[in-house]
DRENFIZA-230040 format. One record per atom (N, C-alpha, C, O, CB): x, y, z. Coordinates in steps of 0.1 Angstrom, whole numbers, plus 5000, padded with zeros to 4 digits. Glycine has a CB too. Layout:
// DRENFIZA-230040
XYZ ...
//
This chain:
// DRENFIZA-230040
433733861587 433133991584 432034011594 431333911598 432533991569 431834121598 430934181605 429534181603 429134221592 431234281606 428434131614 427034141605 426734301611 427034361621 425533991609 425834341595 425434481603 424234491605 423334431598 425734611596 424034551614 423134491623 422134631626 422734711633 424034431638 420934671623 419934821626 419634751637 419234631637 418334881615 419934811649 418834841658 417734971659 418035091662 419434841670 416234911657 415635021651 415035041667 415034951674 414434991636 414435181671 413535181677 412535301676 412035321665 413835161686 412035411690 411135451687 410135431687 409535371695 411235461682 409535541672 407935511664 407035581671 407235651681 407235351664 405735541664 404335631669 404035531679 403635421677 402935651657 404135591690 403535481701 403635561712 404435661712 404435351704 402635541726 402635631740 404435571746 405235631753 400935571753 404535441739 405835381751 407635421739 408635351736 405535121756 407235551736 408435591729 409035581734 409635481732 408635681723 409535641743 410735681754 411835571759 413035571759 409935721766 410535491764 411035391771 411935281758 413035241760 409635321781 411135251746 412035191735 413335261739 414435201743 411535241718 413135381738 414535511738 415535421742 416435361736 414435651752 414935421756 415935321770 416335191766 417435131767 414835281786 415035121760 415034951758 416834971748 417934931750 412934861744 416235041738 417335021729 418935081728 419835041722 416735051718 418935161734 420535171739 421135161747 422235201750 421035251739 420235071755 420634961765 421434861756 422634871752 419134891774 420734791754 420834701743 421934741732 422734651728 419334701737 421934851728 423234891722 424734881724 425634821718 423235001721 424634951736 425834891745 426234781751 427234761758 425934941754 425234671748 425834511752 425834461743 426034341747 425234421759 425834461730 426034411720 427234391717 427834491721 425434451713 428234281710 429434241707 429934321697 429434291686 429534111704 430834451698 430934441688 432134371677 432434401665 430534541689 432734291683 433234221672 432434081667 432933971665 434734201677 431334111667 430434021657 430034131652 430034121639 429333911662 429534251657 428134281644 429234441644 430234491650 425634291651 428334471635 428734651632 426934701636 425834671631 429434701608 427234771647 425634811652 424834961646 424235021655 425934831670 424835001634 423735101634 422335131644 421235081644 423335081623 422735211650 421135271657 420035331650 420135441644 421435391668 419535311649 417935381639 416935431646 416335351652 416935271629 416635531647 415735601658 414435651645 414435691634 416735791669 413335611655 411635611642 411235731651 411035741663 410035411642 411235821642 410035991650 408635891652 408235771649 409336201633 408135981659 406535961657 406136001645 404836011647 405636041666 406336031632 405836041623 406335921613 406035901601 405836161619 406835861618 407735721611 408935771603 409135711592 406635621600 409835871607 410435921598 411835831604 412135831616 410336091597 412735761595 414035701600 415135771601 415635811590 414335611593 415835791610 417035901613 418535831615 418435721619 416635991629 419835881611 420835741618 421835861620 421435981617 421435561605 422935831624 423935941629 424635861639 424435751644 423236091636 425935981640 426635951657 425735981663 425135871664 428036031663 425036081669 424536101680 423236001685 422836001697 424236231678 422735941676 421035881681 421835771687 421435761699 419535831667 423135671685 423335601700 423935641710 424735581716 423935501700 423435791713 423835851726 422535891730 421835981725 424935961725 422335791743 421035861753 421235961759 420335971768 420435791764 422436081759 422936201765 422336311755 421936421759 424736191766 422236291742 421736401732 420136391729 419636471721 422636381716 419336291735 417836291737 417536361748 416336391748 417236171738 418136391759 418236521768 417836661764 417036751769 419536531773 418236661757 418136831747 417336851738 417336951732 419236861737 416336751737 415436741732 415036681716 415636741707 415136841735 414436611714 414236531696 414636641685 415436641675 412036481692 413836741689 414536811672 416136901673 416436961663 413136971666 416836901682 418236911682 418536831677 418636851665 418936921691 418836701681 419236551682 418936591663 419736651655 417936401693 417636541661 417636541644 417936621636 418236571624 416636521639 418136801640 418936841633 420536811632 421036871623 418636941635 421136741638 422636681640 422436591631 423136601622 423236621655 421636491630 421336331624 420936351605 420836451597 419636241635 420736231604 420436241582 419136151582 419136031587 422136131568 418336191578 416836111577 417536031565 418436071557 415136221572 416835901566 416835811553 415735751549 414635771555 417635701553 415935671540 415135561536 415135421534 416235401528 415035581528 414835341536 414935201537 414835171524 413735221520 414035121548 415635081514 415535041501 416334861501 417434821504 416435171490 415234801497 415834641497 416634651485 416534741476 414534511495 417834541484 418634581470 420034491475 421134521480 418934811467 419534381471 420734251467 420934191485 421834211492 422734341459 419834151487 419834081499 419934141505 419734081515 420434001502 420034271508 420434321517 419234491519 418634531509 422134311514 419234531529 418534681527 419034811532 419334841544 417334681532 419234901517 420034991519 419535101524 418335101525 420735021509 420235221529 419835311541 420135451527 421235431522 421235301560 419835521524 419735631513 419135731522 418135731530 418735591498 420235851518 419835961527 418736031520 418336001509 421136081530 418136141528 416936201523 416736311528 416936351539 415736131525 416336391517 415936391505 417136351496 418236321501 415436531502 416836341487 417736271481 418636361469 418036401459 417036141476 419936391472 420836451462 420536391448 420336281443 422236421467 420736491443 421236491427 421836451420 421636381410 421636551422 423236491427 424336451423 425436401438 425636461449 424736581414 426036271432 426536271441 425936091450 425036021445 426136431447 426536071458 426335901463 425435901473 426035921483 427835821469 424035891476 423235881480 423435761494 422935791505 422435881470 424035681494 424135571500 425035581516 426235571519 424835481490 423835591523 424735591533 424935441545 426035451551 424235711540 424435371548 424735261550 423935141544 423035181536 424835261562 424135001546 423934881548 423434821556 424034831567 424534841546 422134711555 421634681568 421834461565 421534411554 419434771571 422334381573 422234281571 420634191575 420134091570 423434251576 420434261584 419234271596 419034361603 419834451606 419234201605 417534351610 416934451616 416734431633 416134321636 415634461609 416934481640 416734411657 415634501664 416034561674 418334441668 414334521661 413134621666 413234581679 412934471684 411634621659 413734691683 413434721701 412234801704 412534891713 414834801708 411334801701 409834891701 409134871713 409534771719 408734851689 408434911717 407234891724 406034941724 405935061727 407334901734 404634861719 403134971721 403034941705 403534871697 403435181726 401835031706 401035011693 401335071681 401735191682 399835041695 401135041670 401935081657 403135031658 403635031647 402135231654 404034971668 405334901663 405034801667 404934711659 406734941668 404734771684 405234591684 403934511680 403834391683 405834531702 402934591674 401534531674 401534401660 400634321659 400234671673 402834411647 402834351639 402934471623 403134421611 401634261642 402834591625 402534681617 404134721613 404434751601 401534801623 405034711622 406634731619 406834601613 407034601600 407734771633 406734511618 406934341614 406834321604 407634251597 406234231620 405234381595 404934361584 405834421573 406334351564 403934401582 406134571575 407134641569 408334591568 408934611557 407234761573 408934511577 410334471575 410634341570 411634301564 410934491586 409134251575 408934151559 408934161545 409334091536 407934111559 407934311547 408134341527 409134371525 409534371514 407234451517 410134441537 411634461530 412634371524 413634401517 412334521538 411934211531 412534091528 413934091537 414834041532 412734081512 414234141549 415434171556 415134041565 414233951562 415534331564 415834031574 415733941586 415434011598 416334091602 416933871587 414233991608 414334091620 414233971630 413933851628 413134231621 414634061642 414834011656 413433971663 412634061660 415734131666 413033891668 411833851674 410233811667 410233741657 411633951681 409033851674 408533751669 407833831651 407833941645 407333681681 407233701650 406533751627 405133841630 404733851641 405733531614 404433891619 403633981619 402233931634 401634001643 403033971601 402433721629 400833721637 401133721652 400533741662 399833561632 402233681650 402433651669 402533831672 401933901680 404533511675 403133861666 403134051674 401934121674 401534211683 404134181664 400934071660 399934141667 399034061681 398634111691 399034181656 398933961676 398433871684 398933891703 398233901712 398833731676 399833891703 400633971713 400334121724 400534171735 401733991705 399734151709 399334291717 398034341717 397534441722 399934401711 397334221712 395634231713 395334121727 395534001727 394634161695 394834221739 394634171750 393634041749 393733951756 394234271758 392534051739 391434021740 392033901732 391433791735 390234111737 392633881725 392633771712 393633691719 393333581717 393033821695 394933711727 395533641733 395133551741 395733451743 395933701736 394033601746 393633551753 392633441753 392433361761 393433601756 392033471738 391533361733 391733231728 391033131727 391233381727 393333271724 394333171717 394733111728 394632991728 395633231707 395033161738 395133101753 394133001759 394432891762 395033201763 392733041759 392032961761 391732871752 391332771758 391233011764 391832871744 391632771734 392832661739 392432541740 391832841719 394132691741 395332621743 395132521757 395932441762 396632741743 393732561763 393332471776 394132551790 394332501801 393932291773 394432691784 395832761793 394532831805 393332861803 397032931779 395332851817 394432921829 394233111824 395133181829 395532881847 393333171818 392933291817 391833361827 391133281833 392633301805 391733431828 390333471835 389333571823 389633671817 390933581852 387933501824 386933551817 387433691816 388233751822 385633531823 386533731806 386733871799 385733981791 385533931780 387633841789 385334051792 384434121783 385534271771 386534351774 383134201797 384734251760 385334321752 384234431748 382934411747 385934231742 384834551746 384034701741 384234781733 385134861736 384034791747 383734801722 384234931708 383835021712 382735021718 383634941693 384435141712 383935261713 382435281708 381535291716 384735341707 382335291695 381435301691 380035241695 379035311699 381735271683 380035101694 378635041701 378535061714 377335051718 378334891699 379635081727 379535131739 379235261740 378635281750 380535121744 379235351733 378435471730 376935481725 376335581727 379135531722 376435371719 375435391715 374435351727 373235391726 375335351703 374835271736 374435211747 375335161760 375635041761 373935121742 375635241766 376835221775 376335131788 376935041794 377435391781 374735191791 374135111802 373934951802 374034871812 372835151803 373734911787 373834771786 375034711787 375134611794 373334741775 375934761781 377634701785 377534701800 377534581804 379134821779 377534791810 377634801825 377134691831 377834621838 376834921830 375734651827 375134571830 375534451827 375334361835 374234591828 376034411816 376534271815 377534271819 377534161826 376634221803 378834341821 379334331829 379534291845 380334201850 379434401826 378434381853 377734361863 377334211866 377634141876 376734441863 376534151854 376134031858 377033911853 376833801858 374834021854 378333941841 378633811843 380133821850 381033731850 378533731829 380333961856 381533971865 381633991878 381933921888 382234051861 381234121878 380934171887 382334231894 383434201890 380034081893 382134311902 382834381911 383934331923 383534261933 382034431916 385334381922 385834461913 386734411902 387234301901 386434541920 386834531891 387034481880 388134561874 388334671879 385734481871 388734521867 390134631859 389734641842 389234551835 392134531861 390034771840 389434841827 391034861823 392034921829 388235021830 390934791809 392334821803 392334831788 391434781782 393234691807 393034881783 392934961767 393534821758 394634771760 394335141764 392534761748 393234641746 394234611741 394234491738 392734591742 395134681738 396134681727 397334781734 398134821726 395434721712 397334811747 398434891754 399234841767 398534801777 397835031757 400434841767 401034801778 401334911787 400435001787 402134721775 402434931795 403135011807 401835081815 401835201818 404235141801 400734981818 399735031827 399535151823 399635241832 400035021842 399335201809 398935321804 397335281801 396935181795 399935371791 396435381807 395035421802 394035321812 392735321812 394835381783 394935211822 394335131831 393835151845 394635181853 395035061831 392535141850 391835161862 390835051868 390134971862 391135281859 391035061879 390234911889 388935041890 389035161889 391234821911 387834921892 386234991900 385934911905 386034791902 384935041892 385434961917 384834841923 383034891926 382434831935 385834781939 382235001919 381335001915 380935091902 381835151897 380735021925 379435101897 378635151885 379735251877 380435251866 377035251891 379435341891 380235441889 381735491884 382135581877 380035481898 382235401889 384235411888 384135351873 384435421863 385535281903 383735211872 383235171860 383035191848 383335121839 382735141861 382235331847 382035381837 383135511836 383635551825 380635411836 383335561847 384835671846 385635581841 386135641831 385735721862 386135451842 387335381840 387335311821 388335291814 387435261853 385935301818 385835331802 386135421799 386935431790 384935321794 385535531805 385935681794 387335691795 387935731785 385135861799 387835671803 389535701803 390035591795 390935621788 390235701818 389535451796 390835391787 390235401773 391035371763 391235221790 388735451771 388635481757 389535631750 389535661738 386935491757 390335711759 390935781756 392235731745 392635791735 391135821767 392735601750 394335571744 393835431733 394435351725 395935511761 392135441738 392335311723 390435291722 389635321730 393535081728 390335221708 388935201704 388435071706 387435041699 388635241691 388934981714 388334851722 389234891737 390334931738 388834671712 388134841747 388534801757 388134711766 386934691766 388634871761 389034631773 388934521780 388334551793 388634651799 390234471781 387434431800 386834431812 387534301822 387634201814 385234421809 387934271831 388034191838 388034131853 388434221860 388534191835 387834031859 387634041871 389134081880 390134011882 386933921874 388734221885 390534221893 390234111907 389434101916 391034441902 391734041904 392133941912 392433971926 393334041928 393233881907 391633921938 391833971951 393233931956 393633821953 390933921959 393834001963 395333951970 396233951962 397133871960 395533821977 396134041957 396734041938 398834031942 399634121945 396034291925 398933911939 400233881938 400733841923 400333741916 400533761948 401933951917 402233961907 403433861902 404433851910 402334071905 403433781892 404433691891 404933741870 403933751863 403633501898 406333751866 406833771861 407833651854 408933621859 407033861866 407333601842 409033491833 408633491823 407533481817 409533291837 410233531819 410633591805 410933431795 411233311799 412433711808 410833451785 411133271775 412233321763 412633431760 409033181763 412533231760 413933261748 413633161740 413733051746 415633241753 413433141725 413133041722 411933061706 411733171701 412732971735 411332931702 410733001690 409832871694 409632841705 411533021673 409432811679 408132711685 408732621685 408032541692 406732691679 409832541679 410432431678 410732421694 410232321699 411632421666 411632501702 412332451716 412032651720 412032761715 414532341714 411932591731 411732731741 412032691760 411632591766 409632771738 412832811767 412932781775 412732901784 412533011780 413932721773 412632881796 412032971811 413333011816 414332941818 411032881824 412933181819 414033231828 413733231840 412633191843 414433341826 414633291853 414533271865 412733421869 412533541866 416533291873 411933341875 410633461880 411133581887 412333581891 409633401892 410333681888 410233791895 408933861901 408133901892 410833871889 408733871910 407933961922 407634071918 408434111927 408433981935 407334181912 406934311913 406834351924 405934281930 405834341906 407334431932 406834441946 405634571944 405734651935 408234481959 404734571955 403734651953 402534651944 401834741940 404334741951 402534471942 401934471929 400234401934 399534321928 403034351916 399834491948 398834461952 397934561947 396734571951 398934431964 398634661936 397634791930 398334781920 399534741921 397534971938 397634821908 398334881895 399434991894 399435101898 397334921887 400734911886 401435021889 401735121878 402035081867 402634971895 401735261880 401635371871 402935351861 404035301865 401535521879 402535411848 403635431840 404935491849 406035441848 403135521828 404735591856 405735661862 406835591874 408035591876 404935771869 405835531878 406435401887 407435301882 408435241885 405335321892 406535311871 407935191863 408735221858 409635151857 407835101853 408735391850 409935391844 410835531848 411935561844 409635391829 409935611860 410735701863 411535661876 411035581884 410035821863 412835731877 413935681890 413035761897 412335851894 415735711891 413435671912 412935771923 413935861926 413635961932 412535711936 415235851921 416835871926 416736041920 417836101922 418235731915 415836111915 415836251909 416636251894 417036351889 416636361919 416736101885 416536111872 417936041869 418336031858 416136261867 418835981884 419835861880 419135771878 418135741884 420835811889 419935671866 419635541867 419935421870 419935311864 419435531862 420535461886 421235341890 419735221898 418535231897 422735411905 420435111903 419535021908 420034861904 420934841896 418035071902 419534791908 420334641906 418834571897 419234461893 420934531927 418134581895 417534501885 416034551875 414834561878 417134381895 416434581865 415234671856 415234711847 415734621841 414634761859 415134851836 415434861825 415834991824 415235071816 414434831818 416935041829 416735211828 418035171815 418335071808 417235341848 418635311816 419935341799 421135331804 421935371795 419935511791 421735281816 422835291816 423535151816 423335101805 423135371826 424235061826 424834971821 423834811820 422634801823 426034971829 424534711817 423534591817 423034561830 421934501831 424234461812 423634611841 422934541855 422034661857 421334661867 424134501872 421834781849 420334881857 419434871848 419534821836 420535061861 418634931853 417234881848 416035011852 416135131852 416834711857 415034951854 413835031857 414035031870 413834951879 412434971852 414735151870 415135161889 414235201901 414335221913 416335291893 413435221894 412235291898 411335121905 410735111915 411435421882 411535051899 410634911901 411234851910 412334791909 410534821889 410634841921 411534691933 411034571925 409934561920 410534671956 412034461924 411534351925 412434231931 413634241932 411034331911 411334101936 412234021939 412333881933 411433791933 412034031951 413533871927 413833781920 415133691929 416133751934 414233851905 414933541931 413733521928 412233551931 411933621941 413933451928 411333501923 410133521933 409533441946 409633321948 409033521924 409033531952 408533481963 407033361966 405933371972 408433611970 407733241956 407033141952 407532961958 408632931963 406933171937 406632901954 407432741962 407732721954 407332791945 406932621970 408632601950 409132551939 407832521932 407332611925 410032431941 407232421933 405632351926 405032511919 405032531907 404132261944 404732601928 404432751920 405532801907 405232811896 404432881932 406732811912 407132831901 408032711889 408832711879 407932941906 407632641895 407332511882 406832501870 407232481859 406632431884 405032551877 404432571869 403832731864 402932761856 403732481873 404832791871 404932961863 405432911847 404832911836 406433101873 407032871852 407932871842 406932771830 406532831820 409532801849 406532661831 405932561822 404732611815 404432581804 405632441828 404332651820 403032761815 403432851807 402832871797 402232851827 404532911811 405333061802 405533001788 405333051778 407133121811 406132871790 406732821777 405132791769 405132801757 408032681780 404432761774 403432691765 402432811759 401632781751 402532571773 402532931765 401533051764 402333081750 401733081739 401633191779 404133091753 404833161743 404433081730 404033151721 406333171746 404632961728 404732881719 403432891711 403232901699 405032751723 402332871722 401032871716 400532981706 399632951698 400232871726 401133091705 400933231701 402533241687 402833321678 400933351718 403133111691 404433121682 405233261680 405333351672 403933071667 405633251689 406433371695 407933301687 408133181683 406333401717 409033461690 409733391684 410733521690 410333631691 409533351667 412233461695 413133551703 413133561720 413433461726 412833671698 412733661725 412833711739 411033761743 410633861739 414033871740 410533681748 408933761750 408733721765 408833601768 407433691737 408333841777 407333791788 406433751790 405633761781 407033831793 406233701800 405133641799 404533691817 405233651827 405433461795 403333761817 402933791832 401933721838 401033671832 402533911834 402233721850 401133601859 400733721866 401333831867 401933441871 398933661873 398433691885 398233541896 397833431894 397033761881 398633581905 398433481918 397233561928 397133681930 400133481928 396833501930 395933501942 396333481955 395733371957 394933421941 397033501966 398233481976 397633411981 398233321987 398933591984 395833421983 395633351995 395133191991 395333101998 394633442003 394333181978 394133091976 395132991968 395032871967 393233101973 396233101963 397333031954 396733001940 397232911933 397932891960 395833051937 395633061919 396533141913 397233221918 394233121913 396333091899 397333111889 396833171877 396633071872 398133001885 396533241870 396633281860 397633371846 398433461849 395933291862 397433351839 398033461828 397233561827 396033551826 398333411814 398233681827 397733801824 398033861807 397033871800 398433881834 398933871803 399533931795 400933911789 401733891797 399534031799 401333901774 402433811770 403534021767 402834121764 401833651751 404434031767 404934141763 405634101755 406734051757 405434211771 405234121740 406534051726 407934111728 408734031726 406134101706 408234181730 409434281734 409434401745 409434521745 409834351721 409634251756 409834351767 411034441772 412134421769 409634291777 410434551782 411234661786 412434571787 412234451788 410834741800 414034631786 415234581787 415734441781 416834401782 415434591798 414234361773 414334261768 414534141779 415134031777 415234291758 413834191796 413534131805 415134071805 415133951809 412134041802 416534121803 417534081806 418134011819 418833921821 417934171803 417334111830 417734091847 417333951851 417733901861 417034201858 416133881839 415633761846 416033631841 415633511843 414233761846 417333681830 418133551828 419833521832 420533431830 418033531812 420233691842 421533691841 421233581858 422233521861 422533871840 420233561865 420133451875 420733301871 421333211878 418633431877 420233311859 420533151853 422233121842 422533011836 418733121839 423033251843 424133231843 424033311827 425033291820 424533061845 423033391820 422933421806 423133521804 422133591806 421933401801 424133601799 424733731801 424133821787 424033781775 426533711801 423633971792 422734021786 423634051770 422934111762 422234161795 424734011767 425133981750 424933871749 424933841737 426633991744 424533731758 424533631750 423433651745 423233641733 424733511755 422333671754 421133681753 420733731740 419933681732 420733751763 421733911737 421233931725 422133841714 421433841703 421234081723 423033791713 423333701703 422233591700 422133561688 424533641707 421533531708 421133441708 419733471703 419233361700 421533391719 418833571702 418033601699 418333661682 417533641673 417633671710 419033701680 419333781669 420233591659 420433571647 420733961675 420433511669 420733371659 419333311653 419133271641 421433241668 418533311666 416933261662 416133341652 415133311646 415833261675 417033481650 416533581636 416733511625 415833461617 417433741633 417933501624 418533431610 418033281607 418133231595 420133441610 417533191622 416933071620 415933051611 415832981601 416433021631 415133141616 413633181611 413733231594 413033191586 413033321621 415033341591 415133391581 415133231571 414233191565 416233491582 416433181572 416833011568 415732921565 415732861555 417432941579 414932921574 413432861572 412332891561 411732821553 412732911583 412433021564 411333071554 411833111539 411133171531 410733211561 413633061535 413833091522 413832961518 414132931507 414933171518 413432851528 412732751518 411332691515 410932581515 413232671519 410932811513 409632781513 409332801499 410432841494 408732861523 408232801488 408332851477 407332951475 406232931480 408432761468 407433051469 406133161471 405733161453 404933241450 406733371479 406133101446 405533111434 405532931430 406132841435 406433221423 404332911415 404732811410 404432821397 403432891395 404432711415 404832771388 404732781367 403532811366 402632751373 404932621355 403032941356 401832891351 401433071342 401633191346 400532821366 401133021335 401133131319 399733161318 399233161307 401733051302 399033191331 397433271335 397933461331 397233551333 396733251360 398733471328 399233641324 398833611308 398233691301 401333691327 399433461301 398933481286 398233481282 398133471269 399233431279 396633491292 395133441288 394333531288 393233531282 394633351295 395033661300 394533781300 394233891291 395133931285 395133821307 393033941288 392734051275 391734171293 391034131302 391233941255 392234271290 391734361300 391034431289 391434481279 392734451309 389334431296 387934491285 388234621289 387234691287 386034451287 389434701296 389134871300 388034841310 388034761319 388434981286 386834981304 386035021316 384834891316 384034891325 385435201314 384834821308 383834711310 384334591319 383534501320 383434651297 385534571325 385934491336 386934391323 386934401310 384434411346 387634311332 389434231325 388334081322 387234061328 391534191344 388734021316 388033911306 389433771309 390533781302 387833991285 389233671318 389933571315 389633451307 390433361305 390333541324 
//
């Protein structure tokens, strides 16, 4: 029998789109004589949609509210192991039930989905989902806390300053200044909790500095300070794996990654809106990608460097207990050959596919094999026990408005 299988994506997030891409990519490589694949597309208002048309990236052309007038909004209802899909609004009369989910596969990206807030929801649904659990996703997507858990792990990070909107407004000059003195110039301003180089800007004085808060205070209410790395050589490896055993895929080069590269750069084609190209994340078959992105894989590193890319990747992932397909990004320093971690991506663009088909791993094994470590995890955690005996309900007398009396 067939597992059926939601691939959800979407949601309220700046990196909607690109999910768009992540996940019917991903649709089309999937087996389907193992699973029966429902597509699930999340609006920005979190509303769940399913149909023929949403696994066609040809009818998101025409724009979201065509598409959803074709499609049936539902609801997610847990109900005998399993969680059922109930159209909505909901008839009267008549069989409400329109599919079955065995598991969930969130292909998301950005905040409100991959940050732990979808994770949570599809925990209380009690389902099984694809990748990592509530703490590692948020943890994942909080720049500042990752990084802590990193340092803590004895892992190579580079110092950091953190900013709320709020108290940076009440005093902006004093943040500048500490900044100034325990970093100094030049520095990269990044939104703490956003990926695809959205809301991110280098300064390299007072001035750019404080332009480059007000702008990433635009897409979020903490932001990150850091020293930007001179000779800035970008290094890229993806891990597969959970915390018991985890393993490294082959690196990749970002080319051009001596400047920050724009959302547009990464996900729009230069090609006038094909998406052909040999390695990245665009919607058409398993070998294209983000065509718009040069990269060179392998990377342009010695063995001993990418040794200890790959071994580092695995210990960053683990440390944070990641669970499935997660990147892991490096900064190099070209000239002195330092190393650090930048940023872990819990569910990266195309599910970083192009950087394991090097090592012989074909973008269905890949998703089989991620969607097996689903059900590992699920296995795991139904033996655990969440209750134990005890008759504190027969002792209870509730005084009303004078407060409950045990």
């Amino acid at each position: 029998m067939k597992i059926k299988l939601g691939v959800l994506f979407g949601g309220k997030s700046v990196e909607h789109e690109v999910s768009i891409i992540s996940a019917l990519q991903a649709c089309n490589s999937l087996s389907r004589e193992k699973y029966e694949v429902i597509p699930i597309y999340m609006t920005k208002k979190n509303e769940f949609y399913v149909g023929p048309e949403i696994g066609n990236i040809e009818s998101y052309r025409h724009g979201i509210p065509a598409l959803l007038q074709k499609s049936q909004q539902v609801l997610m209802i847990p109900a005998n192991g399993q969680v059922q899909l109930l159209r909505y609004p909901l008839k009267k009369l008549g069989n409400n039930l329109v599919n079955t989910l065995d598991i969930i596969f969130p292909i998301v990206h950005g905040t409100n989905v991959e940050d732990g807030a979808l994770q949570g929801y599809l925990k209380t649904l009690g389902i099984p989902f694809v990748g990592c659990d509530v703490l590692a996703s948020a943890l994942g997507m909080d720049k500042y806390m990752m990084k802590c858990v990193w340092k803590d792990a004895g892992l190579p990070v580079l110092s950091c300053l953190r900013a709320d909107h709020k108290h940076y407004l009440e005093n902006p000059d004093a943040f500048l200044d500490k900044v100034e003195a325990e970093i100094g110039y030049p520095v990269i301003v990044k939104p703490i909790d956003l990926g695809s180089s959205v809301g991110i800007r280098k300064a390299l004085d007072r001035n750019e500095l404080s332009d480059a808060m007000d702008y990433a205070f635009q897409f979020a209410h903490k932001v990150l300070v850091e020293r930007a790395v001179p000779h800035l050589k970008e290094i890229n490896c993806s891990i597969l794996g959970d915390y018991e055993s985890a393993e490294a895929s082959e690196c990749e080069e970002p080319v051009s990654s001596d400047r920050i590269l724009t959302y547009e750069e990464k996900y729009l084609p230069k090609d006038g809106g094909k998406t052909g190209g040999a390695k990245g994340g665009g919607a058409g078959s398993a070998s294209e990608g983000m065509a718009s992105l040069s990269r060179i894989i392998p990377a342009n590193i010695t063995d001993e460097e990418r040794a200890f890319v790959r071994e580092t990747a695995v210990k960053a992932f683990q440390a944070l207990d990641c669970c499935g397909v997660s990147r892991i990004d490096f900064m190099m320093d070209s000239e002195t050959r330092e190393i650090w971690i930048n940023e872990i991506n819990t569910i990266p663009g195309s599910l970083s596919f192009y950087l394991w088909e090097p090592l012989g791993v074909s973008y269905t094994e890949l998703l089989d094999r991620m969607i097996a470590l689903a059900l590992k995890r699920d296995r795991d955690q139904a033996e655990i026990s969440y209750a134990f005996d005890t008759n504190i309900l027969a002792g209870v007398k509730l005084g009303g408005t004078k407060g409950s009396k045990l």
